[in-house]
SERO-4910 file (N, C-alpha, C, O; in steps of 0.05 Angstrom, whole numbers):
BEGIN
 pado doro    nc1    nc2    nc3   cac1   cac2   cac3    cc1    cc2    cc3    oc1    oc2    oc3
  Unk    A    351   1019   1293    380   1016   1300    396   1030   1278    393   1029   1254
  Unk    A    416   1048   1294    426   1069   1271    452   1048   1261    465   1035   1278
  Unk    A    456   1048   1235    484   1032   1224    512   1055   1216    513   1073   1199
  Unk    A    531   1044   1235    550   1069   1225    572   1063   1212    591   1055   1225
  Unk    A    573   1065   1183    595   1070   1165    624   1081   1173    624   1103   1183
  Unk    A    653   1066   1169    669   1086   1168    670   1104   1144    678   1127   1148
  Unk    A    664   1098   1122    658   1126   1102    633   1129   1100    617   1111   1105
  Unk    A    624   1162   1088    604   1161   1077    610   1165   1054    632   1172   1044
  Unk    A    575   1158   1037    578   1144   1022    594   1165    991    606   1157    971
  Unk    A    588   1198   1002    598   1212    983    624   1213    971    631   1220    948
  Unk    A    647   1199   1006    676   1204   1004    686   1174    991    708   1166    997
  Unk    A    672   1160    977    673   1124    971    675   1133    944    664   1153    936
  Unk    A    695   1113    926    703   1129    897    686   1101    887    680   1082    902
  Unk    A    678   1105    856    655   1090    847    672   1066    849    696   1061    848
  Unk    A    648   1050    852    657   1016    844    667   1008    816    662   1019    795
  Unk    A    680    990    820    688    981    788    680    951    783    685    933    798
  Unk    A    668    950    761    646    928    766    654    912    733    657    924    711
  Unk    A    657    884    739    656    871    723    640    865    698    649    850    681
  Unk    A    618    876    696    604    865    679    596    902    658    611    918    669
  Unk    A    584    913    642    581    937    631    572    931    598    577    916    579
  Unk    A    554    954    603    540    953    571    566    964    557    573    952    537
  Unk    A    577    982    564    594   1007    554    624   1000    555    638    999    575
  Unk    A    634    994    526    664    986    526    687   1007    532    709    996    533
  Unk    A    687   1035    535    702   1048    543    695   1051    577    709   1066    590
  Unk    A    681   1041    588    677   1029    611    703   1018    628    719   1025    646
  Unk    A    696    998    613    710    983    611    736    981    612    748    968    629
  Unk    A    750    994    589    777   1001    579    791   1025    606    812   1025    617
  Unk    A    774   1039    608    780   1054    630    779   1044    653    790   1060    669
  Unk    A    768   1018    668    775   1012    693    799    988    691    809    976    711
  Unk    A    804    985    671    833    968    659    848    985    668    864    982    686
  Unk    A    843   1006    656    871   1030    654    875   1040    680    897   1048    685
  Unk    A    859   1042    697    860   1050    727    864   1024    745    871   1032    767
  Unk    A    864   1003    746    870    985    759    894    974    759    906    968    780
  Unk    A    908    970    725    924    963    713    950    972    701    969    959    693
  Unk    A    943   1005    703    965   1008    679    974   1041    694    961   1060    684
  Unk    A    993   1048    713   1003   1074    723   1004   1092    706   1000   1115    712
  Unk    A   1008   1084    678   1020   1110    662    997   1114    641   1001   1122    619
  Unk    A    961   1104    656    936   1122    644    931   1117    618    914   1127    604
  Unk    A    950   1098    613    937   1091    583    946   1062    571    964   1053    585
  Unk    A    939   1048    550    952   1027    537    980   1036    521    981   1056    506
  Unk    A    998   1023    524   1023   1028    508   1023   1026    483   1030   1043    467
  Unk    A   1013    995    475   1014    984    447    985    972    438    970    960    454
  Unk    A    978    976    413    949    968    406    957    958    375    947    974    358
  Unk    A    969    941    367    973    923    347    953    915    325    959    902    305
  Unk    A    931    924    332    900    918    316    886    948    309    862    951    308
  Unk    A    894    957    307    883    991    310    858    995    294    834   1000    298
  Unk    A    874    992    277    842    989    248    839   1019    256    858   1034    262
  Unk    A    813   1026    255    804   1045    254    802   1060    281    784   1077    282
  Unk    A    819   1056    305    816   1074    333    785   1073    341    775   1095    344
  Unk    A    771   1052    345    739   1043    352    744   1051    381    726   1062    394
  Unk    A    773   1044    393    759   1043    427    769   1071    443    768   1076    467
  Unk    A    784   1092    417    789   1122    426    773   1142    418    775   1166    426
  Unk    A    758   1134    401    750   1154    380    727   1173    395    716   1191    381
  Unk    A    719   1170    422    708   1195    441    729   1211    460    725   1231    474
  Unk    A    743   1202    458    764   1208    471    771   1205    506    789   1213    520
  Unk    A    749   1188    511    748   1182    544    768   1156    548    769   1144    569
  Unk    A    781   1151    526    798   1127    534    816   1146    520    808   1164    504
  Unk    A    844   1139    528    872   1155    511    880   1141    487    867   1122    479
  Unk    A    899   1149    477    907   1145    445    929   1130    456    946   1141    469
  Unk    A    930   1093    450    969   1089    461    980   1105    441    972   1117    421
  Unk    A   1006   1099    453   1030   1103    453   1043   1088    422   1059   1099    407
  Unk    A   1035   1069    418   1045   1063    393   1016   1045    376   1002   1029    387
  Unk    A   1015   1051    354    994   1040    334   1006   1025    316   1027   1029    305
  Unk    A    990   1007    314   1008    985    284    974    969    276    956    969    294
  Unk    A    968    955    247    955    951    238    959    937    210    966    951    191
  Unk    A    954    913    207    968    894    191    951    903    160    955    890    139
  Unk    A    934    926    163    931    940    142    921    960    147    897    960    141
  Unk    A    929    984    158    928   1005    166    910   1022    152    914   1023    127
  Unk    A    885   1041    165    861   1048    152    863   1078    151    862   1088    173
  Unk    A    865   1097    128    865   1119    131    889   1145    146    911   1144    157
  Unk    A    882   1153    143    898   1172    165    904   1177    188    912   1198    198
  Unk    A    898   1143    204    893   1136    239    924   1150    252    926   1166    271
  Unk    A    945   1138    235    979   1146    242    986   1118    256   1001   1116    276
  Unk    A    972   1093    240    977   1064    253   1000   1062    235    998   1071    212
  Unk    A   1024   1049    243   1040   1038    222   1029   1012    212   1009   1003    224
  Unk    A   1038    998    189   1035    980    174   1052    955    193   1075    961    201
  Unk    A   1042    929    200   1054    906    218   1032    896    229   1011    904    240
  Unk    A   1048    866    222   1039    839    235   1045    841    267   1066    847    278
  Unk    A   1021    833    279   1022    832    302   1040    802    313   1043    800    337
  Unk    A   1050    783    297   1058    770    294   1092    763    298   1104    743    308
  Unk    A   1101    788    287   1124    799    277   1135    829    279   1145    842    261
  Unk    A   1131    838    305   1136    867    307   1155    879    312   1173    869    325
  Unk    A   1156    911    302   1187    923    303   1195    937    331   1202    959    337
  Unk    A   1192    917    342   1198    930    378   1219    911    378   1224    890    365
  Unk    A   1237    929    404   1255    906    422   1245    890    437   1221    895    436
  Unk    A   1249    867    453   1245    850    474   1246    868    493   1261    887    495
  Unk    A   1221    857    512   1227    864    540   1220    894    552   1216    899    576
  Unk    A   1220    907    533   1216    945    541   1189    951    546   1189    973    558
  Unk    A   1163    941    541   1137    954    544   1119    951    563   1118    928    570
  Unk    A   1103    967    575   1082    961    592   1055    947    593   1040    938    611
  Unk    A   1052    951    564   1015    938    558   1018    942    528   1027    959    512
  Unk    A   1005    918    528    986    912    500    955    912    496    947    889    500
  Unk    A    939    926    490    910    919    483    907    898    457    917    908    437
  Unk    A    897    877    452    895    868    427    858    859    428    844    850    447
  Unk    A    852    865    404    833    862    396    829    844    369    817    860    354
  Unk    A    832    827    360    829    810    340    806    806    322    783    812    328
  Unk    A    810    800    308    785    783    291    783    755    305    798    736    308
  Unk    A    756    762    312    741    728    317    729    718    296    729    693    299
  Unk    A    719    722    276    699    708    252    708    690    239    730    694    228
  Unk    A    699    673    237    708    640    223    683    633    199    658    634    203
  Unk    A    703    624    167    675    615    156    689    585    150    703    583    130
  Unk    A    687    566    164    702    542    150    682    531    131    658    531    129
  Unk    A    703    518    118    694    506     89    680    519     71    665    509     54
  Unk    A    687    556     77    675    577     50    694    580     33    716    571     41
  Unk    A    694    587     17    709    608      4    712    632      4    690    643     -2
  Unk    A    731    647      8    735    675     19    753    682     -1    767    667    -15
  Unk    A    750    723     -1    762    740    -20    785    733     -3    778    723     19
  Unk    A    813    736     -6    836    728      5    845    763     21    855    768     43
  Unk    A    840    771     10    842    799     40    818    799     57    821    814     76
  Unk    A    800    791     56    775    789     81    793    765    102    803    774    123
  Unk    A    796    743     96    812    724    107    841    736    122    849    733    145
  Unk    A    850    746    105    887    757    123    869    779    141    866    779    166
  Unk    A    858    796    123    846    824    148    834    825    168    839    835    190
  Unk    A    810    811    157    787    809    178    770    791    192    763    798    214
  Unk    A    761    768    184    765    746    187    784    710    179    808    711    175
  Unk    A    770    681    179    794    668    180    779    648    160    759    655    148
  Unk    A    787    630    157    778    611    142    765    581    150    746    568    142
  Unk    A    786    580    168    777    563    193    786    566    221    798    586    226
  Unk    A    780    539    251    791    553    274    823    547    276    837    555    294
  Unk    A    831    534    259    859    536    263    875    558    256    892    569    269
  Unk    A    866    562    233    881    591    225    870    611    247    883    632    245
  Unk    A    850    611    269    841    627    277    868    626    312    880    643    323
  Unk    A    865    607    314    884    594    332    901    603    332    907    620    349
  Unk    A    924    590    304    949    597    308    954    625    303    975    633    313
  Unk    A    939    642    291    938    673    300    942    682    329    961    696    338
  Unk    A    922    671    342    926    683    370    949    677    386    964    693    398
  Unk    A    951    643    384    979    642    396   1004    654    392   1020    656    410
  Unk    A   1008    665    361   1031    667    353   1032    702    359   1052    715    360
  Unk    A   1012    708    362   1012    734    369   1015    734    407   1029    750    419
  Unk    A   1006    720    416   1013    720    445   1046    722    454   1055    735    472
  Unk    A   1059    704    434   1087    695    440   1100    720    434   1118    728    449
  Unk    A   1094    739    405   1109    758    410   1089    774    430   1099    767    451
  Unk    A   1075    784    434   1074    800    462   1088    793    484   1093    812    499
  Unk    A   1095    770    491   1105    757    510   1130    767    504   1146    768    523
  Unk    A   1140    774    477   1164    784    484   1169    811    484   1189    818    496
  Unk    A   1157    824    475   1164    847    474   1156    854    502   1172    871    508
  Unk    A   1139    850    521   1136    859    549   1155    867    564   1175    865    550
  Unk    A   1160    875    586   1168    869    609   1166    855    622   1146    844    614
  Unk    A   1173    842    643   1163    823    659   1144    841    677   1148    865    677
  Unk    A   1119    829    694   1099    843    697   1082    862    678   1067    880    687
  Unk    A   1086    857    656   1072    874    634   1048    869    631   1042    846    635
  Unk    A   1028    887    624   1001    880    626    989    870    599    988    889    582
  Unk    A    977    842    588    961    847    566    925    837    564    913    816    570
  Unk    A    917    858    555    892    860    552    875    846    537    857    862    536
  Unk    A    864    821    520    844    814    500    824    805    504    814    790    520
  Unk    A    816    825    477    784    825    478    773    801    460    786    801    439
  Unk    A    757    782    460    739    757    451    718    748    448    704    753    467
  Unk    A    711    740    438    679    724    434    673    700    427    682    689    408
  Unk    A    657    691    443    656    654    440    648    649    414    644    670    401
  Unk    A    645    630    401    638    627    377    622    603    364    632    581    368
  Unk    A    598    603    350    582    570    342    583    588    310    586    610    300
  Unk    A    576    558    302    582    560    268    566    528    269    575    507    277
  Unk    A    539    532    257    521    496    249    511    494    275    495    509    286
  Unk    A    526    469    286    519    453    310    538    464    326    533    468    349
  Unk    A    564    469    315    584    475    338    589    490    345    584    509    329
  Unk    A    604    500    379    606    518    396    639    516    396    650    494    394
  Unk    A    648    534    397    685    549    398    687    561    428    676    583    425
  Unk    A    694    560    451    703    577    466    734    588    465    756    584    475
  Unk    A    722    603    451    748    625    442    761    636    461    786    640    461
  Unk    A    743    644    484    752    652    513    776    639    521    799    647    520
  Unk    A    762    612    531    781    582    540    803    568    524    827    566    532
  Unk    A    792    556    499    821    547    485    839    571    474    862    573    484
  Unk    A    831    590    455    848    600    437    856    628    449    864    646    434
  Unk    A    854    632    479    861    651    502    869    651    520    889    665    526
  Unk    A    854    633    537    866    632    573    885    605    564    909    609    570
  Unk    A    883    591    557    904    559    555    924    579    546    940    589    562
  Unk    A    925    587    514    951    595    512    972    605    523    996    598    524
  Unk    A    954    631    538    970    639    549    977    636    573    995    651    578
  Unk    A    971    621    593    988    609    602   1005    585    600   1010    575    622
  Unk    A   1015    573    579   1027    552    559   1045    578    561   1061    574    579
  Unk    A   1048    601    551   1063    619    543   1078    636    563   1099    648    561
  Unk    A   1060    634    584   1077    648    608   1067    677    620   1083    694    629
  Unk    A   1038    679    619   1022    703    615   1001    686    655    994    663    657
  Unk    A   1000    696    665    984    699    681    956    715    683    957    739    678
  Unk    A    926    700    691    904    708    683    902    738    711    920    733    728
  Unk    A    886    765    720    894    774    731    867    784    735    862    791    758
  Unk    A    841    786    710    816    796    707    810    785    688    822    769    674
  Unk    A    776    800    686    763    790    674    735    809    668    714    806    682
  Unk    A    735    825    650    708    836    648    690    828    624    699    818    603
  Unk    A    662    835    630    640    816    611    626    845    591    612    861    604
  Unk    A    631    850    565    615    873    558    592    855    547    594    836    532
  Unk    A    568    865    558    545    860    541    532    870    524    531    894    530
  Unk    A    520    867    503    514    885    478    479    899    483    461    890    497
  Unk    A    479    922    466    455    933    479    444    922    454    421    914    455
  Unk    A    460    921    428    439    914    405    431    889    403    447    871    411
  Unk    A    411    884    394    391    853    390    395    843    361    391    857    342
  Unk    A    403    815    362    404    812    330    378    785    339    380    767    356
  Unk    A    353    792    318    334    765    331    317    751    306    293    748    304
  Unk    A    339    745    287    335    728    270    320    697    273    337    679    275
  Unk    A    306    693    273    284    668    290    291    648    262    298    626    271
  Unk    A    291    648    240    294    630    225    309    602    228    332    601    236
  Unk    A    296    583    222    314    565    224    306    545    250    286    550    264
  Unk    A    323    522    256    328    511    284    348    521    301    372    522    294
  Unk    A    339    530    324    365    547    342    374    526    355    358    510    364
  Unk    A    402    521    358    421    508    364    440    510    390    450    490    402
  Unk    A    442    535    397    450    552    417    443    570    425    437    588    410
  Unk    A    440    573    453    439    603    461    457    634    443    481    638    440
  Unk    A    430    653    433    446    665    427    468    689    434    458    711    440
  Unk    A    490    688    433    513    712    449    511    738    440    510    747    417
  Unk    A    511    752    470    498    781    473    527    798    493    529    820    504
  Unk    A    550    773    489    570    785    500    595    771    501    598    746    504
  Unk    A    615    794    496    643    786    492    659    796    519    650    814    533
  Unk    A    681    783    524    700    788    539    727    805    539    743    798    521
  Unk    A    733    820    551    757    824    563    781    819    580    780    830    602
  Unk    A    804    803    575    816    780    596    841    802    597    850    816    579
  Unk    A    852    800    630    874    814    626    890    798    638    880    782    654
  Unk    A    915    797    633    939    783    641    960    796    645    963    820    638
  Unk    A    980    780    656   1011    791    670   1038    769    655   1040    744    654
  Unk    A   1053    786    647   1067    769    646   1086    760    663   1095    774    681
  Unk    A   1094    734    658   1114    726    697   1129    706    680   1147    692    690
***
């Protein structure tokens, strides 16, 4: 029995698929689903340009970096506290620090830079960074963050769920997607009693603001 297609399969543009080893994958079917003007506007975490630096994803439009690395052309700013107007932008990518050491002691710029101290400080980071994105948007503005669940001992963090999707909608951000990058590298440290499954993948959540 012959099966007949209204397309074939050559004139069918590729699928865009939720899940991907490959984070510019990724970033690029955001940008085609999401964003008319082909690229992210604002990227508040820049650090070092990790998710341009082949150039198959574009350079936004504006860089900032709460310690700006080299010669990237990130300005210096808290994502927290930024030198935008309300209301004017199309997209934010944010990429954060997830790493938590509670009850260590930390060099005090590893802690502000790169990781936190504990999950509250880790928390009220995110939120407070949500609220200004929330303002500087547009209404319908797109924002993008990237995450990773988190265990530390016995305990498990879904970084995803509390210190992401709740907020933001507490904040006024609507959920819209969702992609899964999985890691190709193996970390397989056997020592010890394993406690949890170990994570081989972080998220991508996109939202709207309304």
């Amino acid at each position: 029995m012959n099966k007949q297609y209204l397309f074939k399969e050559i004139e069918m543009r590729p699928l865009i698929k939720s899940l991907s080893f490959n984070q510019e994958t990724i970033l690029k079917a955001i940008i085609e689903l999401y964003l008319p003007a082909g690229r992210f506007q604002i990227d508040p975490c820049y650090n070092r340009g990790g998710f341009y630096k082949s150039g198959r994803v574009p350079e936004p439009e504006y860089k900032f970096d709460i310690n700006p690395i080299g010669s990237t052309g990130a300005y210096e700013c808290d994502c927290r506290d930024m030198p935008l107007p309300a209301g004017k932008f199309d997209s934010v990518i944010f990429d954060p620090p997830f790493i938590t050491y509670p009850g260590k002691k930390m060099n005090e710029n590893l802690s502000i830079f790169g990781s936190f101290r504990n999950n509250k400080e880790l928390h009220d980071m995110y939120h407070d960074s949500f609220v200004e994105f929330h303002r500087i948007l547009k209404p319908g503005g797109i924002l993008t963050v990237k995450c990773q669940d988190r265990t530390y001992g016995p305990d498990f963090f879904s970084t995803y769920i509390n210190d992401v999707v709740l907020p933001c909608r507490e904040i006024g951000f609507k959920e819209l997607d969702l992609f899964i990058l999985a890691c190709n590298q193996r970390i397989e440290n056997r020592k010890g009693r394993q406690r949890h499954s170990r994570k081989y993948h972080s998220y991508f959540v996109v939202f709207k603001k309304i």
